[in-house]
C-alpha positions in Angstrom: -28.7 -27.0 -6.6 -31.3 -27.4 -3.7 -34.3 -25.3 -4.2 -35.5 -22.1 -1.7 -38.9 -20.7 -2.3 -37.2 -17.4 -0.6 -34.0 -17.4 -3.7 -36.6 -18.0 -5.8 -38.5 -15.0 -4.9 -35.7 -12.9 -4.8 -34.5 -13.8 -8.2 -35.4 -12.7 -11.7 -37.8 -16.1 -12.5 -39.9 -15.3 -9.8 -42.4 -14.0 -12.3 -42.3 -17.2 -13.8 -44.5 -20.4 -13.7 -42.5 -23.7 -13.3 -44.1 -25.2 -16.2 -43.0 -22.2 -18.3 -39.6 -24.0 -18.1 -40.0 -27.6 -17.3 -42.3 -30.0 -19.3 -43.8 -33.2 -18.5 -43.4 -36.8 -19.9 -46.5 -37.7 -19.2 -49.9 -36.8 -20.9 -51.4 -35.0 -16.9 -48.7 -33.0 -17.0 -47.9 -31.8 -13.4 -51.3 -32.7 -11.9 -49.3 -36.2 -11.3 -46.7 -36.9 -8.6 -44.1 -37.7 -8.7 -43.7 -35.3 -11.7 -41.9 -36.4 -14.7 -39.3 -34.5 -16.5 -38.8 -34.7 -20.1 -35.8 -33.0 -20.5 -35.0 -33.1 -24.2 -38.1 -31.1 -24.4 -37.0 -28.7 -21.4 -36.1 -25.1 -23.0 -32.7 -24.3 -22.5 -31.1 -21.0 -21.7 -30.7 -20.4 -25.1 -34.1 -20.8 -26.2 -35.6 -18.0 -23.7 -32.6 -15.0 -23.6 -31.9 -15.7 -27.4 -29.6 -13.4 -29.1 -28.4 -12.0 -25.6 -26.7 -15.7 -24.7 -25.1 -15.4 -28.2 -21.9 -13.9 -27.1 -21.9 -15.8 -23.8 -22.0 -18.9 -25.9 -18.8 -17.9 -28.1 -17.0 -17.1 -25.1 -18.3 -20.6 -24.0 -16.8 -22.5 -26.4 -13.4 -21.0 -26.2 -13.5 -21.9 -22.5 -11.8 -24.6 -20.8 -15.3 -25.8 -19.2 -16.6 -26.2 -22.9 -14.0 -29.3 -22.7 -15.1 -30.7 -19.2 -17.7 -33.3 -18.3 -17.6 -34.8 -22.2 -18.7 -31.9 -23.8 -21.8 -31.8 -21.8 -21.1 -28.8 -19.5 -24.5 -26.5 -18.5 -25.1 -23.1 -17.4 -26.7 -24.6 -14.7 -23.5 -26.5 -13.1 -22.6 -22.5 -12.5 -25.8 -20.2 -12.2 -28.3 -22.0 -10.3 -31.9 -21.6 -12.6 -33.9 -21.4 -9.8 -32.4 -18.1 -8.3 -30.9 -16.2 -11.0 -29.6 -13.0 -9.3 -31.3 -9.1 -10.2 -28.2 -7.9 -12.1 -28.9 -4.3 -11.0 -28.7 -5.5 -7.9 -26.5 -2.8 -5.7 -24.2 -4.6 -2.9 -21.5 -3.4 -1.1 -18.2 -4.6 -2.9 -17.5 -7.4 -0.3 -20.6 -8.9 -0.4 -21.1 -8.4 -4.1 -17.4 -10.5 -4.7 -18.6 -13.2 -2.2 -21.8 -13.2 -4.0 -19.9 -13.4 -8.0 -16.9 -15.6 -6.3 -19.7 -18.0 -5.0 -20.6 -19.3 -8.5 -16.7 -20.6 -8.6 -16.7 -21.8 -5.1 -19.8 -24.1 -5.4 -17.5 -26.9 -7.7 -14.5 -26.0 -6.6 -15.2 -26.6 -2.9 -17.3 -29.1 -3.9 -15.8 -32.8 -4.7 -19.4 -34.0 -5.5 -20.5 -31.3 -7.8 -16.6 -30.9 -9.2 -16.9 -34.5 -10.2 -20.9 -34.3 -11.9 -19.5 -31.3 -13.8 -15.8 -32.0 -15.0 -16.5 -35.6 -15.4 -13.8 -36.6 -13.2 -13.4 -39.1 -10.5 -11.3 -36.7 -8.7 -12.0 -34.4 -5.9 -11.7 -30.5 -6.9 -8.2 -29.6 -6.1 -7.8 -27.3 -2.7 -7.9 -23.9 -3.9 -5.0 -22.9 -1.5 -2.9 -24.4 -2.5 -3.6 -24.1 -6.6 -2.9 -20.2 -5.0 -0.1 -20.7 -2.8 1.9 -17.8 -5.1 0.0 -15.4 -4.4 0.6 -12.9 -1.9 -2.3 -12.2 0.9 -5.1 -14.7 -0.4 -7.1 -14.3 2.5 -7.3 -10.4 1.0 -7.9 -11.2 -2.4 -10.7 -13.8 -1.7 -12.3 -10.8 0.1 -12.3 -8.3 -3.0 -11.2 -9.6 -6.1 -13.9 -11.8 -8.5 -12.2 -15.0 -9.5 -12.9 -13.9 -13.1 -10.3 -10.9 -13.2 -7.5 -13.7 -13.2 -9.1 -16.7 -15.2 -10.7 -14.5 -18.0 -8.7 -13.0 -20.6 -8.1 -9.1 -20.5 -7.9 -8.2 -24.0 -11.8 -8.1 -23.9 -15.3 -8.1 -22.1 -17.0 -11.0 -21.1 -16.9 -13.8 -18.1 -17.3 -16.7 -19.8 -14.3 -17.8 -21.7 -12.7 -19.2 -18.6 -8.9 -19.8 -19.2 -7.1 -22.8 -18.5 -4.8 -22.5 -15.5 -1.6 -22.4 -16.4 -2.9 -19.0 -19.2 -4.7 -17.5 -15.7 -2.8 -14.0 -14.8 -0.3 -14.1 -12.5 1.3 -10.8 -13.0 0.4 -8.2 -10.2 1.1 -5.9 -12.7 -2.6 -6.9 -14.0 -4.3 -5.1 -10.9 -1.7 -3.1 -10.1 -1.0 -0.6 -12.5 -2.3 3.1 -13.2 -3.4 1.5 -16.3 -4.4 -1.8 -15.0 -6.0 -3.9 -17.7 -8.3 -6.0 -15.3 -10.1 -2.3 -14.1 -10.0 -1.1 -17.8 -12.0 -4.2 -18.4 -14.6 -4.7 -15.7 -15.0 -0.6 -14.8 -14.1 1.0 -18.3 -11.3 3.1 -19.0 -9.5 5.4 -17.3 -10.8 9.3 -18.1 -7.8 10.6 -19.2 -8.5 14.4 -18.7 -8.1 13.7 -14.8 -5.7 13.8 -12.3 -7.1 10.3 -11.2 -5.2 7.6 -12.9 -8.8 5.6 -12.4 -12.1 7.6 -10.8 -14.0 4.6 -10.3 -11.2 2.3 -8.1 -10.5 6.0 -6.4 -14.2 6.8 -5.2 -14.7 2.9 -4.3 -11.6 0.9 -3.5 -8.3 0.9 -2.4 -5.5 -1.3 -4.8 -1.7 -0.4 -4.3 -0.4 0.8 -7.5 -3.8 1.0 -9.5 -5.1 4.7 -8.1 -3.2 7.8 -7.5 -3.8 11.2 -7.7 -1.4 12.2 -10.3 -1.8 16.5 -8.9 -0.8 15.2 -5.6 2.2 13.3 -6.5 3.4 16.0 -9.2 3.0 18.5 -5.9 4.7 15.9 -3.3 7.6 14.9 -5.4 7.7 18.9 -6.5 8.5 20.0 -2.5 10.9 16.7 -2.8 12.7 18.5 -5.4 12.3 21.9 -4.0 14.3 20.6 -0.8 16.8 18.7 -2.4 17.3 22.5 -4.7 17.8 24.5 -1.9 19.9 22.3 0.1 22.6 22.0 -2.7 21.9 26.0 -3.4 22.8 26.6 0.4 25.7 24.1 0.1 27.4 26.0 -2.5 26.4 29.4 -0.6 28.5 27.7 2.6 31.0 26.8 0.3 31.7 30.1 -1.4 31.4 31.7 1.9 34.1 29.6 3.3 36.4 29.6 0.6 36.7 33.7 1.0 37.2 33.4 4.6 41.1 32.8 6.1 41.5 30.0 7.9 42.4 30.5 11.5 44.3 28.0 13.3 42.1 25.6 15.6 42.2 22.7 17.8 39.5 20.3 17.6 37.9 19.5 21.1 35.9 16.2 21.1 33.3 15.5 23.7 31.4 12.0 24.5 27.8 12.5 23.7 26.2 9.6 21.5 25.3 5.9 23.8 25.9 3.0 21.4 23.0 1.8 21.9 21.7 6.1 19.9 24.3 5.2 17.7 23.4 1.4 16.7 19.3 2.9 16.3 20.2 5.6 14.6 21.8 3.5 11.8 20.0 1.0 11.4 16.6 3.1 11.5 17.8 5.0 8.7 18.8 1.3 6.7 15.1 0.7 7.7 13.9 4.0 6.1 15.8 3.6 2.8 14.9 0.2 1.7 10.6 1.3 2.8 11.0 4.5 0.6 12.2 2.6 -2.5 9.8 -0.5 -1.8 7.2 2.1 -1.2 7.3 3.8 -4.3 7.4 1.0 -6.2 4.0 0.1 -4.7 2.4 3.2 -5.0 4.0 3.6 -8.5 2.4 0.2 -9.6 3.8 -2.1 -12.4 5.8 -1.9 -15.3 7.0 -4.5 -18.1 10.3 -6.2 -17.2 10.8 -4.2 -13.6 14.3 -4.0 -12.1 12.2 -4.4 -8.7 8.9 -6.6 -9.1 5.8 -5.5 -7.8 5.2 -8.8 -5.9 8.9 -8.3 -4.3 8.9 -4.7 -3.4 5.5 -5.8 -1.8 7.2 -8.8 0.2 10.0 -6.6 1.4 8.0 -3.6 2.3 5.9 -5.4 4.4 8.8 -7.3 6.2 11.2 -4.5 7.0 7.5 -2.6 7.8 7.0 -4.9 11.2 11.1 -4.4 11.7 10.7 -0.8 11.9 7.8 -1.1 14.2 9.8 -3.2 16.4 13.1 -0.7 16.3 10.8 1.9 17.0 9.2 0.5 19.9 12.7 -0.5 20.9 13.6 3.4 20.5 10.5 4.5 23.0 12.1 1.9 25.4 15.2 2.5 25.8 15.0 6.6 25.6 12.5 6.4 28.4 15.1 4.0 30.1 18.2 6.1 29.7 16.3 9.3 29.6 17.0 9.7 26.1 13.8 10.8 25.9 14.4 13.8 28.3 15.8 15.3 25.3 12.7 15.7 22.7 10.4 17.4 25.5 12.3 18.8 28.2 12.5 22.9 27.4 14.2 25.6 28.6 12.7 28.9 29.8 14.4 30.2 26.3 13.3 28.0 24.0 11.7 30.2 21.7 14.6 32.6 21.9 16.7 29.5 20.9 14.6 28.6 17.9 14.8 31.8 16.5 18.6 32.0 17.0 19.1 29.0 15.4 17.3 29.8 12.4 19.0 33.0 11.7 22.2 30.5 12.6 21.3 28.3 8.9 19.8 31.7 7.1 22.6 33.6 8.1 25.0 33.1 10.8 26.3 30.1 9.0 27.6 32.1 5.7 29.5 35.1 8.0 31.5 32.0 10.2 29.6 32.2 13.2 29.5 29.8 15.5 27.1 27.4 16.5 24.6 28.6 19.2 24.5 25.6 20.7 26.3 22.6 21.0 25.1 18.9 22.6 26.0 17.4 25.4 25.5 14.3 26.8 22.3 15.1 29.1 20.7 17.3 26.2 21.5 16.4 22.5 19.2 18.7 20.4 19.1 22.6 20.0 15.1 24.0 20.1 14.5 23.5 16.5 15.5 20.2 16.7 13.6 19.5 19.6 10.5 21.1 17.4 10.8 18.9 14.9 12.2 15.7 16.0 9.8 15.5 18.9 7.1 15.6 15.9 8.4 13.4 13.9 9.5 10.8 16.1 6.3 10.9 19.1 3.6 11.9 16.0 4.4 11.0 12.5 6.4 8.1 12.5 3.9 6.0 14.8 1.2 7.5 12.3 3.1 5.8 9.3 3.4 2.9 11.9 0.1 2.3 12.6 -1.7 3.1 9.2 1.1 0.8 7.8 -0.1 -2.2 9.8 -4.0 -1.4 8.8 -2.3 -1.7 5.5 -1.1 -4.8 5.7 -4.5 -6.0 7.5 -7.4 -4.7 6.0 -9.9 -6.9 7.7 -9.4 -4.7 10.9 -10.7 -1.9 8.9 -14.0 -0.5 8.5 -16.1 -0.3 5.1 -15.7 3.5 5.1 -14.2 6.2 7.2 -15.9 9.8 6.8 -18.1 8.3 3.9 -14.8 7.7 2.1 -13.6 3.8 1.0 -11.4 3.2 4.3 -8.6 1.4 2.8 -8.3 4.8 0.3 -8.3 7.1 3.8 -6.0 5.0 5.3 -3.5 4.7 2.2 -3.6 8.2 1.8 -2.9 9.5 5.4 0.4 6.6 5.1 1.2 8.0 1.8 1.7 11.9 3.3 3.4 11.1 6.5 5.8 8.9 4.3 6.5 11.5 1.8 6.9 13.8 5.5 9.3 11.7 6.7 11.3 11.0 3.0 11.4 15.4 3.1 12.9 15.9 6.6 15.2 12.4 5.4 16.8 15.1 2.6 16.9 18.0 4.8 18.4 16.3 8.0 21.0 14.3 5.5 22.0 17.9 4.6 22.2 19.0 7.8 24.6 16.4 9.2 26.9 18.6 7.1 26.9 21.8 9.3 29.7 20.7 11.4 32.6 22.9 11.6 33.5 20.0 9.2 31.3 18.1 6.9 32.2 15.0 8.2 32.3 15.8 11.8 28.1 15.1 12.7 28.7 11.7 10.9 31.7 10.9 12.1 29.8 11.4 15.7 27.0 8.9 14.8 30.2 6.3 14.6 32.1 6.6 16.9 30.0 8.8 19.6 32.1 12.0 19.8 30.7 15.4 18.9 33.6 17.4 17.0 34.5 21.4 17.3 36.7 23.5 16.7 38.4 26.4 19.5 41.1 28.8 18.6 44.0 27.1 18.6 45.6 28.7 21.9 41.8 28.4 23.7 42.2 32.1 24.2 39.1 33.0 22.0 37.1 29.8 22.7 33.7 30.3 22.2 32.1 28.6 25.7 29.1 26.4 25.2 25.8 27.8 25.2 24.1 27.1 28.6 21.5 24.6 26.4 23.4 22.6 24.9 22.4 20.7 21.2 23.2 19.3 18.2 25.4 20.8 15.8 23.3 21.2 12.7 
């Protein structure tokens, strides 16, 4: 360690002469220079912190360092004497885990000091690539201490320093509601909360490790909800139907659906599925034996993440060049009229027979309420989740805080709701697509690019299309 008057100062020996720790070899003591060290008479740690190093020293000798440099391994090779760090000291948590991490770094970046303290003629081993399985270590050098994954978990203390190959490499360790690395360096988990850990929730972000048990319970409550009253309006349709005599019909079948709708449509839902499953699994954190590891769902999320950002994009493109777009914003003088007839069409209309208020056509695909909603979701949630995803996924663009709030909690949270958004209008459009005059029809459409009705089948009593035409849900 090179000395600094100013580390010194800062630290807690700075109340401290230096002969209260070194002692001379010579009868002048210090008044002599060069000075003269006799080191067998030098106190050690031990002999000044007494009964507080006890522990550290059993932890010690269970430690793989205990082994290196033949047997002679000090504290100082890790915590330089001369500027032992105030404790108490309150840092924000990236400096704090450069600060801790720093203790590691100075061998293990270090061939010189590597070799004086393992005793090896060997030059420390690139820490990259001792890492090269884990997943963002640019992140985790960032916030996690070295000590969460080369100590073991089953209780307190830093010192017992694990060789590598017993060094955690389960995510599950981190990421879990009960993670045992937070249990063991921020204490339990109050179990009369909704927070599955308070401290991680008021200070950090880590995928898996905090929730907000209410808040899911709520969110996957309306999930349920939906999915309830779509089936209880299916088998209202269904009864409906069944008492109703069948009249005889042709079935008239229009162009209205580009390949190019057809092809983004498909494969954007694909997209949707596989980041809802992946998704949860993150949020939900680890388990023993998963069908779907933490560490893959992770990989996968983040990779078919940056391809729905790119069909998306490809989406805004090609509606603006086809005019696709034309149909999410373009209204008619009676589009409020024509979202209150089409709701009374799904509470009511759809039980007595009635039928459809509007139908799509090629220049104008939606009916009002679809326009309401799809506009939002598709030119206001979905870049939302876009964008918060990709702060996700690099968290060194972020701020410390937002609103006094940890920023990578804020931004978590705000891609957590506008994915459980989406995942609720993914049920109730799914349910939808079965309005047709048949319940294949609207999927059928999406296949081959025809939108299906039904007219009487002598066209006498053919309903004519409804001046703004939409689609059929």
């Amino acid at each position: 360690w090179s000395f600094s008057w100013e580390l010194f100062a800062a630290g807690l020996h700075a109340g401290l002469d230096c002969d209260d720790c070194h002692v001379s070899s010579i009868p002048d003591g210090f008044e002599n220079t060069p000075h003269e060290i006799d080191y067998d008479a030098t106190p050690t740690c031990t002999d000044c912190h007494g009964g507080k190093i006890e522990d550290i020293e059993s932890q010690f000798e269970l430690s793989v360092h205990a082994s290196a440099g033949d047997g002679e391994f000090r504290c100082s090779y890790c915590h330089d004497p001369h500027a032992p760090p105030d404790l108490d000291i309150d840092l924000p948590v990236r400096d704090y885990v450069d600060f801790t991490n720093s203790v590691c770094t100075s061998c293990h970046t270090n061939d010189a000091r590597y070799r004086a303290a393992s005793g090896l003629d060997a030059a420390s081993p690139s820490l990259y690539d001792t890492h090269a399985w884990l997943p963002r270590k640019s992140t985790h050098a960032r916030i996690v201490l070295c000590v969460c994954c080369h100590t073991p978990l089953d209780h307190h203390g830093v010192h017992e320093i694990l060789p590598k190959d017993q060094a955690q490499r389960r995510c599950e360790s981190c990421h879990h509601g009960n993670s045992p690395v937070a249990a063991k360096f921020l204490g339990e988990p109050n179990r009369t909360t909704w927070i599955t850990h308070e401290v991680l929730f008021n200070e950090a972000y880590v995928k898996g490790a905090m929730r907000h048990r209410l808040v899911d319970a709520v969110l996957l409550a309306v999930a349920a909800l939906a999915i309830v009253a779509a089936l209880f309006h299916g088998i209202l349709r269904w009864i409906s139907n069944r008492r109703r005599a069948e009249r005889p019909f042709e079935v008239e079948a229009t162009p209205v659906y580009d390949g190019w709708v057809r092809s983004w449509h498909w494969g954007n839902a694909a997209i949707f599925v596989v980041l809802l499953v992946t998704g949860m699994r993150i949020h939900f954190g680890g388990r023993e034996d998963p069908l779907l590891s933490f560490e893959t769902a992770f990989h996968t999320h983040n990779l078919v993440g940056a391809a729905m950002v790119i069909w998306f994009l490809w989406f805004v493109v090609m509606g603006a060049l086809t005019g696709n777009a034309a149909s999410y914003w373009k209204k008619s003088d009676s589009w409020y009229r024509g979202i209150v007839r089409q709701v009374r069409y799904y509470l009511h209309g759809v039980f007595g027979g009635e039928p459809h208020p509007f139908h799509p056509q090629e220049k104008r695909r939606f009916n009002p309420l679809q326009q309401l909603i799809y506009l939002t979701v598709m030119y206001l949630i979905f870049p939302i989740l876009a964008v918060t995803g990709v702060l996700l996924l690099y968290p060194e663009w972020l701020p410390e805080t937002i609103a006094g709030r940890n920023a990578g909690w804020v931004v978590a949270t705000v891609h957590y709701l506008t994915g459980w958004a989406l995942t609720i209008f993914f049920v109730i459009h799914l349910y939808l697509c079965t309005l047709g005059d048949r319940v294949s029809y609207l999927f059928l459409g999406m296949i081959d690019g025809l939108h299906r009705i039904h007219v009487a089948g002598d066209n006498a009593d053919q309903q004519p299309h409804d001046a703004e035409p939409s689609e059929a849900e």
